[in-house]
C-alpha positions as CSV (number, residue, x, y, z in Angstrom):
1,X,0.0,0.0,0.0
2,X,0.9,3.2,-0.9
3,X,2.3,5.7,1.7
4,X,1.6,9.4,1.7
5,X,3.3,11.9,4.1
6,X,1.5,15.3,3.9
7,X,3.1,18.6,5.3
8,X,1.2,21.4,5.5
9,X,0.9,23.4,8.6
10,X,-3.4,24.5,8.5
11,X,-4.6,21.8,10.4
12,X,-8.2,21.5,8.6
13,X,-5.7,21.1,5.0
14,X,-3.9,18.3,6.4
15,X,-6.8,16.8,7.9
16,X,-8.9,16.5,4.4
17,X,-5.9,15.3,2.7
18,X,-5.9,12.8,5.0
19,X,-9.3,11.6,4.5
20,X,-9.3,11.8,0.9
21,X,-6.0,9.5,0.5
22,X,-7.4,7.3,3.0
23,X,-10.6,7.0,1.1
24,X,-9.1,6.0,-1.8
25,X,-6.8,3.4,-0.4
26,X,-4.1,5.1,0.6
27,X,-2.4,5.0,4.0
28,X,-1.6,8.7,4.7
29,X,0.1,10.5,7.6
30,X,0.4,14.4,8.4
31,X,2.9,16.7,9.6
32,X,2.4,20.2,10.6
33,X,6.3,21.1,9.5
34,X,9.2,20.7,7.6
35,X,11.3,19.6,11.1
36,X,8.5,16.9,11.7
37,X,7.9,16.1,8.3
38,X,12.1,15.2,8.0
39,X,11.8,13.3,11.2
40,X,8.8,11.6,9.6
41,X,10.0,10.4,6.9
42,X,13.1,8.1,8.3
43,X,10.4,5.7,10.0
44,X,7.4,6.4,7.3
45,X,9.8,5.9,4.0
46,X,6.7,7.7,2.4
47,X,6.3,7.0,-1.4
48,X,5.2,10.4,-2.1
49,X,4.8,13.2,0.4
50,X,2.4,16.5,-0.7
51,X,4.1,20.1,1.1
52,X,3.1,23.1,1.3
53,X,5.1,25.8,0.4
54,X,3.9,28.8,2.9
55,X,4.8,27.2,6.3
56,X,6.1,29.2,9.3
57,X,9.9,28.4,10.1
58,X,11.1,26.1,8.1
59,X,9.4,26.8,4.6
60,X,8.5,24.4,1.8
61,X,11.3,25.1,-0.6
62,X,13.9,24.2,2.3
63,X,11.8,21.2,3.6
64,X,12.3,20.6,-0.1
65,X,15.8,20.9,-0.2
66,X,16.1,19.0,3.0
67,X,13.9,16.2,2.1
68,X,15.4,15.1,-1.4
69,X,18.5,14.3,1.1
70,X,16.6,12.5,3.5
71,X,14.2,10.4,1.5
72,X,15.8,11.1,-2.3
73,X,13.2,8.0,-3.6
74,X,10.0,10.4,-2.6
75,X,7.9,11.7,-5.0
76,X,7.1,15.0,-3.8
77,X,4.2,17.3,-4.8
78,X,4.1,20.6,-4.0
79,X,1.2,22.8,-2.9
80,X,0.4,26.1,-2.3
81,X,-1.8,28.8,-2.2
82,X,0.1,31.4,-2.4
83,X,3.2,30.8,-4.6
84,X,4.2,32.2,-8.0
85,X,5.1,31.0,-11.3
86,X,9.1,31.4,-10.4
87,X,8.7,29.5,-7.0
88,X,6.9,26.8,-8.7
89,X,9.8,26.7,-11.2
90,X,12.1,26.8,-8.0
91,X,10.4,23.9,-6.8
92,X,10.5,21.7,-9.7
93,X,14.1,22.5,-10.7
94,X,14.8,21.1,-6.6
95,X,13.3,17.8,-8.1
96,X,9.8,18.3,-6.9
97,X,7.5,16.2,-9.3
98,X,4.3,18.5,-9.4
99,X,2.9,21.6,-8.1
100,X,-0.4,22.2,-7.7
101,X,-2.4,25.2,-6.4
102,X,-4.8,25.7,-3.7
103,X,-7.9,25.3,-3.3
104,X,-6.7,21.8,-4.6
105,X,-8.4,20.2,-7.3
106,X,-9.1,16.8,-5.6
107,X,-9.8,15.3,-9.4
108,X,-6.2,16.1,-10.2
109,X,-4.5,15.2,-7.1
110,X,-6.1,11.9,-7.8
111,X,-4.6,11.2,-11.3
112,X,-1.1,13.1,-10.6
113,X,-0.6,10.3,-7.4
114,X,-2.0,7.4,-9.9
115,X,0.4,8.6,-12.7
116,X,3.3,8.7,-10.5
117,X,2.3,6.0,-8.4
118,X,2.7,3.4,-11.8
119,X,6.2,4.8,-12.1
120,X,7.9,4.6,-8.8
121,X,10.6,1.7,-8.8
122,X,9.1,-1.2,-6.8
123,X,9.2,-2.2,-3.2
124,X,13.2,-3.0,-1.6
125,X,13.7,-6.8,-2.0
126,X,11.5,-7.0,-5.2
127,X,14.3,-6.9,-7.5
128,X,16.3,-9.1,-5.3
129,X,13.9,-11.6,-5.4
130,X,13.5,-11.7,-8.9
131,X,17.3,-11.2,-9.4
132,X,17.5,-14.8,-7.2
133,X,14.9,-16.5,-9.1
134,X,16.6,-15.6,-12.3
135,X,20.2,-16.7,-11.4
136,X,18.3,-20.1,-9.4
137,X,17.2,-20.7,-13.1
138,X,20.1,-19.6,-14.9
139,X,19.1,-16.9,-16.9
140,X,22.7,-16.4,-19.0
141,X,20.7,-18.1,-21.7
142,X,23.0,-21.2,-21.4
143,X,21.7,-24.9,-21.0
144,X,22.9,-27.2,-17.8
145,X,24.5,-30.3,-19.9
């Protein structure tokens, strides 16, 4: 199952996220900051995590910066309300992999996570697995005589 960390620091934001990825099958967590979010995501591993950009403190293009360290495997959307075209930019030259503006559209949230979602590499140990299986059956193309 998918993982979802969202950051955003309006309580009521983070709170309908929630409920919407968890209503489609998601298993989603908040954070109301980037320090939480960072210390989040070494036990969560989240898949994709959705951050806003106007958050007291620590804002979302440094949780950005900080969080393509910490969890570089992340899909990270950004959102924001109040944002312009250059920070948007910003954001998605620091390898951010959407930005979408508030109020989200919930509709588009939905088919960004599902597009990304089909490209994310799969779980740890699934290559290995398959990487044993092949070599168990010798995959160089060679018959055992």
């Amino acid at each position: 199952m998918t993982q979802i960390l969202v950051v955003d620091d309006e309580l009521p934001i983070r709170e309908v996220l929630i409920e919407f990825l968890s209503d489609h099958g998601y298993t989603a967590q908040g954070a109301e900051d980037g320090p939480q979010a960072i210390a989040l995501v070494r036990t969560l591993k989240p898949q994709v995590i959705l951050l806003d950009i106007a958050m007291p403190g620590m804002n979302g293009i440094e949780t950005l910066k900080r969080l393509r360290e910490q969890a570089p495997g992340s899909a990270i959307i950004m959102i924001s309300g109040h944002a312009d075209h250059e920070m948007a930019l910003q954001a998605l030259d620091l390898g951010a992999y959407d930005f979408i503006q508030k109020p989200l559209d919930l509709k588009y949230l939905e088919r960004t996570l599902l597009a990304k979602i089909v490209t994310l590499e799969p779980a740890p140990g699934r290559d290995s697995q398959e990487e044993s299986r092949n070599a168990s059956h010798g995959s160089t193309g060679r018959r055992a005589r």
